[in-house]
C-alpha positions in Angstrom: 0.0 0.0 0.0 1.6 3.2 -1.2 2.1 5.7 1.6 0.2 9.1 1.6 2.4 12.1 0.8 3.6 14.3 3.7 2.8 18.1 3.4 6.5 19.8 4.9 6.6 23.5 5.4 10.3 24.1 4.8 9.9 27.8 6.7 8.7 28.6 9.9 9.2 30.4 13.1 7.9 30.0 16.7 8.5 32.1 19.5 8.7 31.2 23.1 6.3 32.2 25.4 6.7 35.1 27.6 7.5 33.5 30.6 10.0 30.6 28.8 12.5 33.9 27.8 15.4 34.3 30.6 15.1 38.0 32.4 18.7 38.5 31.3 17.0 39.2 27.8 15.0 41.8 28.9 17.2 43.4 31.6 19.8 43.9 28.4 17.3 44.8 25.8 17.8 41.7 23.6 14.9 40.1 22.9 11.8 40.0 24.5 7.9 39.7 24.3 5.4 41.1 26.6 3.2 39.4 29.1 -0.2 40.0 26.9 1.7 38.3 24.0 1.2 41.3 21.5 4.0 42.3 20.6 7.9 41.4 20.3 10.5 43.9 21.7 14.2 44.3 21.5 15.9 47.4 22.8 14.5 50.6 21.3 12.2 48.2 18.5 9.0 46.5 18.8 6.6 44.9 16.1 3.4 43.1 16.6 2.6 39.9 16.9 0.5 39.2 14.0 -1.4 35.4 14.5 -1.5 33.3 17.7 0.4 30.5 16.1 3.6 32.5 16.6 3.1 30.4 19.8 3.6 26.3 20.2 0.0 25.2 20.9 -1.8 28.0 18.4 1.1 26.5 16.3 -0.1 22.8 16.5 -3.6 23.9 15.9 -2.7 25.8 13.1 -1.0 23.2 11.6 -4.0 20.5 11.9 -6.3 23.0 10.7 -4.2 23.5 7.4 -3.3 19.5 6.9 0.2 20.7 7.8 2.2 17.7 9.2 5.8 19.1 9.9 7.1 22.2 9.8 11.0 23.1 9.9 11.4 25.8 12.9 14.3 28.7 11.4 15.9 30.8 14.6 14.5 33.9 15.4 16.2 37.0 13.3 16.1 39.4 16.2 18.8 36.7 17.7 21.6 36.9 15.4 23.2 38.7 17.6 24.7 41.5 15.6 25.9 44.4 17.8 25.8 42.5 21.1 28.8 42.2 23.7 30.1 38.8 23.3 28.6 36.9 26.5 25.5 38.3 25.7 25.5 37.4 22.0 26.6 33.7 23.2 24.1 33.4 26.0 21.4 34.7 23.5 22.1 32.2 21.1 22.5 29.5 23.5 19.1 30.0 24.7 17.5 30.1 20.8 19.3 26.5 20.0 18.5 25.3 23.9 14.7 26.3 22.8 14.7 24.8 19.7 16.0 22.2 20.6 13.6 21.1 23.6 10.9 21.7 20.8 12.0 19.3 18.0 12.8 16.7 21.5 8.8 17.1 22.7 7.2 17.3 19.4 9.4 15.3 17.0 6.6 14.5 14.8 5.8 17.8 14.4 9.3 19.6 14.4 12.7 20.0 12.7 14.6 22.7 14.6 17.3 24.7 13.2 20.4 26.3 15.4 22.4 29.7 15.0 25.8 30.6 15.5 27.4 33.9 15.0 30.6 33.6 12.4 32.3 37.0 14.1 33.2 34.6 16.4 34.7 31.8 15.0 36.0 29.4 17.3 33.2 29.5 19.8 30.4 29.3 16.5 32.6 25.9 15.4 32.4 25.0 19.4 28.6 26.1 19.1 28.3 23.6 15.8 29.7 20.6 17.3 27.2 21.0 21.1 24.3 21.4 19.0 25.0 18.6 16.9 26.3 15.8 19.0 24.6 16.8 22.2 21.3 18.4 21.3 20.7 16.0 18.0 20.5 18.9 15.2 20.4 19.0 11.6 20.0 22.5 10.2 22.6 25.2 10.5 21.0 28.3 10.2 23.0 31.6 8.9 21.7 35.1 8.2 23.2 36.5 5.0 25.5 39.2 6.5 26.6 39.8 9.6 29.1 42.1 12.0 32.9 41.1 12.6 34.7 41.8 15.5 35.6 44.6 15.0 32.2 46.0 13.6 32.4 45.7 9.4 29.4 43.8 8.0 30.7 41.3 5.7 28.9 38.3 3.5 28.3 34.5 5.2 30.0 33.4 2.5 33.7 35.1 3.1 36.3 32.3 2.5 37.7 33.1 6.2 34.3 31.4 7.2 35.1 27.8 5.7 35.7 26.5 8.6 31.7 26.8 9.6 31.4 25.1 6.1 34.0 22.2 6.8 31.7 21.5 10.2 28.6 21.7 8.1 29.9 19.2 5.4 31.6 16.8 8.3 27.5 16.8 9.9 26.0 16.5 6.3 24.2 19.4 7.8 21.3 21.5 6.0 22.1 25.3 6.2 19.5 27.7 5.5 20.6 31.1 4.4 18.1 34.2 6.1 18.1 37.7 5.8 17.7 40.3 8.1 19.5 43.5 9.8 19.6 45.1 6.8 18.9 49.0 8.2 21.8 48.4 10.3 24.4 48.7 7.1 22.5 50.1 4.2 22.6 53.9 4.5 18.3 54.4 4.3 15.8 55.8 6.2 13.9 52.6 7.4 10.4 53.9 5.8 7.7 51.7 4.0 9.4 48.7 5.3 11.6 48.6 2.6 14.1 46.6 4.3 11.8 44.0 4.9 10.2 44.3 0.7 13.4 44.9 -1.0 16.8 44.8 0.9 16.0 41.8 2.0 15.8 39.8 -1.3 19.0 41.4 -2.4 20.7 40.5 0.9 19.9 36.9 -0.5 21.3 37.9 -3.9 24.5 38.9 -2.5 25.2 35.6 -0.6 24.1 33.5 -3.1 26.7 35.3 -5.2 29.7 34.2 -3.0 28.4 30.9 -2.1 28.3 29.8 -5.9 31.5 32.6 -7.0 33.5 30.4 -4.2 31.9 26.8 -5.7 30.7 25.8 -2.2 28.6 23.7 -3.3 30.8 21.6 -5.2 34.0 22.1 -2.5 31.3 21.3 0.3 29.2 18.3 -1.2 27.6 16.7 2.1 26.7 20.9 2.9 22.8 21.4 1.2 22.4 25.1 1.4 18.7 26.7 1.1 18.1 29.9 0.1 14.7 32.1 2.4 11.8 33.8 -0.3 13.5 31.7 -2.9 16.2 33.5 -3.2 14.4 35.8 -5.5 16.7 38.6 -6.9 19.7 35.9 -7.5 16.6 34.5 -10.4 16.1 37.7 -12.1 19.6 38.1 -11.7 21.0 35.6 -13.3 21.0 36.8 -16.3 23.3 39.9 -15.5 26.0 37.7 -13.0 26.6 35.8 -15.7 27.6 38.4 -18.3 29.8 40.4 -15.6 31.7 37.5 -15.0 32.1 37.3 -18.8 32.6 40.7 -19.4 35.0 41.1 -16.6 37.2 38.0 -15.7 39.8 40.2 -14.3 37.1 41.0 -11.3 36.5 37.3 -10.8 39.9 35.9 -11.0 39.9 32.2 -9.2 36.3 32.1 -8.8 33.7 29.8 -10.3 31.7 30.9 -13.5 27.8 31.4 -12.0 26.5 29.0 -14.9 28.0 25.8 -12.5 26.2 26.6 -9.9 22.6 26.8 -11.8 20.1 24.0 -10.8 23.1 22.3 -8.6 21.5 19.6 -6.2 23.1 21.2 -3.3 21.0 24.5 -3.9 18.1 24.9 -2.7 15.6 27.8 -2.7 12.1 27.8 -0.7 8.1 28.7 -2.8 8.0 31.9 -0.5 8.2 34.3 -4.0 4.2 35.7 -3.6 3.3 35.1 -7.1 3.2 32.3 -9.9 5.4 34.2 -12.0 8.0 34.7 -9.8 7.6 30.6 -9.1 8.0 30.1 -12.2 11.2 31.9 -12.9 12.6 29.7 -9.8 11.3 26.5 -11.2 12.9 27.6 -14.8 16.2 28.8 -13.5 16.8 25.6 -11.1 14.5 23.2 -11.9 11.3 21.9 -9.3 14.1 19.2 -7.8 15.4 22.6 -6.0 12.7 23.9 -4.6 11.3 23.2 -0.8 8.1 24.8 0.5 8.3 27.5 2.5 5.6 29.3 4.2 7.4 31.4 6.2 4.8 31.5 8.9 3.1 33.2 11.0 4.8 36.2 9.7 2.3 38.5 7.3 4.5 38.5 4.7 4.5 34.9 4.9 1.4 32.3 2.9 -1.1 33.2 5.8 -5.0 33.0 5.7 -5.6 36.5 4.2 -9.2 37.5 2.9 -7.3 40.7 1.0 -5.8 38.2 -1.0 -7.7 35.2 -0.6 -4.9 33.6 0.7 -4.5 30.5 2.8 -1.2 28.0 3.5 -0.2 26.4 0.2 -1.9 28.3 -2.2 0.9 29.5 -4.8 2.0 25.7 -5.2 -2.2 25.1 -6.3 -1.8 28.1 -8.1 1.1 26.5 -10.2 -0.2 23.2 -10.9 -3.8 24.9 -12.1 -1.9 27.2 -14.2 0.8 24.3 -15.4 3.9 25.9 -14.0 4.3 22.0 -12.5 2.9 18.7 -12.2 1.4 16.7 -9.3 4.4 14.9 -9.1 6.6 17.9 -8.9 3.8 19.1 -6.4 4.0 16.6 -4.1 8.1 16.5 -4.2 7.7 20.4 -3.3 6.1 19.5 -0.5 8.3 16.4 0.6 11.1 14.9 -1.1 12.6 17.9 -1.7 12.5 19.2 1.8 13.6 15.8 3.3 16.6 15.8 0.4 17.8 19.3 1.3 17.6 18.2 5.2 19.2 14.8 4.6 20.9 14.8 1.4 22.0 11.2 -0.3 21.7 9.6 3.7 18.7 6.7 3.1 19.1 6.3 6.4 18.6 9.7 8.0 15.6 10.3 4.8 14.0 7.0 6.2 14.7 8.0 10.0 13.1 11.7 9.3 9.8 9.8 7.4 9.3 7.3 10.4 9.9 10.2 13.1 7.4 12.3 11.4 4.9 9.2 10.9 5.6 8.2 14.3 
């Protein structure tokens, strides 16, 4: 009897409950959310919490009600750590992988958890790799797309003085998935219209997909499967331009890898959250539907929520592109499971059929 096929949201967040967040956060203006559970603070910045199911048990019930069966849980951007002193950045983080951890550990037919480390600090993020890995049991490595040195310049994820994150990763046959975020801290505009957040954002992506394929990680890493957050989605209409700079000027891109290599490569992956067929489509043609891993990107309003504005609901771009032929139902269903389990797996039979039976239970 064949087995139904799983619906996997490759993107999504949860945030602790008030009380589960350490006062130290707080007291230091890290991270924090208030008793009443409306909004989410850091030090000088709030924003509102949008949909209950930012929470574990709205979660869960959101999930039933939209025949989700397992989600993959991202860290929380506000706890990068950018700009903090170094104990607090590592406490901080500590308590993100500690959380997500303890979630994917009582839910583990509901959960993948991710874990975040801050590459400013090298030795303790390799340190960081290895406890989360061997003593917490995770699989996903999750990186934002820039982030501050030492000695405060904001550099790309994908810097060479960073491969040894990238060694780890490959040693673990960990997934990595790429976010952005903090992008008003280093591009010189007035935060207005969220732009950072409907713009910067997808170039942020742009940028380290440039350097990861520019370096060939994905060929010098092969057991590292990087995705890509909203699909990556200016590196797609981009393509077209890399390509002819690196042509056009081989004298800027001496040593690196041609960007046609790294097109449709299995190690690349890039998640549905692109808000329109079109833009799917694009995605789909660039890299081909093997590469792509559905990502809702909940409960966040610019993820796929229920919306009557845009009579929206969880899923509805991928029924969108099968109606409209973009893919078939077998491309359909891999979109919503092989692919996810590939990218969070790779060639491992043995961790794919471990990951089917955890989430079947």
């Amino acid at each position: 009897m064949m087995k139904r096929k799983l619906r996997i949201n490759g993107h999504s967040h949860l945030l602790p409950y008030p009380e589960e967040i350490p006062e130290f956060m707080q007291e230091k203006g890290i991270f924090w959310v208030d008793k009443d559970r409306k909004f989410m603070l850091q030090k000088d910045w709030k924003r509102p919490v949008t949909d209950s199911s930012f929470f574990l048990n709205e979660k869960l019930e959101w999930m039933a009600r939209n025949k989700i069966d397992h989600a993959v849980v991202l860290n929380l951007s506000q706890l990068y750590g950018n700009g903090l002193r170094v104990e607090e950045m590592k406490k901080a983080l500590r308590f993100q992988n500690d959380f997500n951890a303890r979630i994917q550990h009582e839910h583990p037919t509901k959960f993948t958890c991710g874990f975040v480390v801050h590459p400013g600090f090298l030795r303790s993020a390799c340190w960081e790799i290895e406890r989360c890995v061997e003593q917490l049991g995770l699989q996903l490595l999750c990186l934002p797309t820039h982030y501050m040195d030492s000695i405060g310049t904001w550099r790309c994820i994908f810097d060479e003085e960073n491969e040894p994150l990238f060694e780890l990763a490959n040693t673990y046959n960990l997934a990595v998935e790429i976010h952005p975020y903090d992008g008003e801290k280093f591009i010189k505009l007035e935060n207005t219209s969220w732009r950072f957040h409907l713009i910067w954002m997808l170039a942020q992506c742009g940028d380290a997909y440039h350097f990861l394929t520019l370096n060939g990680y994905q060929e010098k890493f092969p057991n590292m499967r990087t995705c890509f957050a909203h699909g990556g989605q200016l590196s797609q209409i981009n393509l077209g331009r890399r390509i002819q700079g690196f042509d056009g000027r081989p004298d800027l891109f001496e040593g690196k890898h041609h960007p046609r290599k790294a097109v449709g490569h299995k190690n690349i992956f890039f998640d549905t959250l692109v808000h329109d067929t079109g833009g799917l489509e694009l995605l789909i043609k660039n890299q081909g539907a093997k590469q792509v891993i559905m990502g809702l990107d909940d409960p966040y309003p610019l993820g796929e929520m229920e919306s009557e504005k845009q009579s929206s609901y969880p899923g509805k771009i991928l029924d969108l592109a099968i109606k409209n032929k973009i893919i078939n139902q077998i491309e359909y269903e891999a979109i919503w499971e092989d692919n996810v389990i590939t990218w969070l797996c790779g060639d491992d039979e043995n961790a794919k059929e471990k990951l089917i039976n955890r989430i079947l239970n």
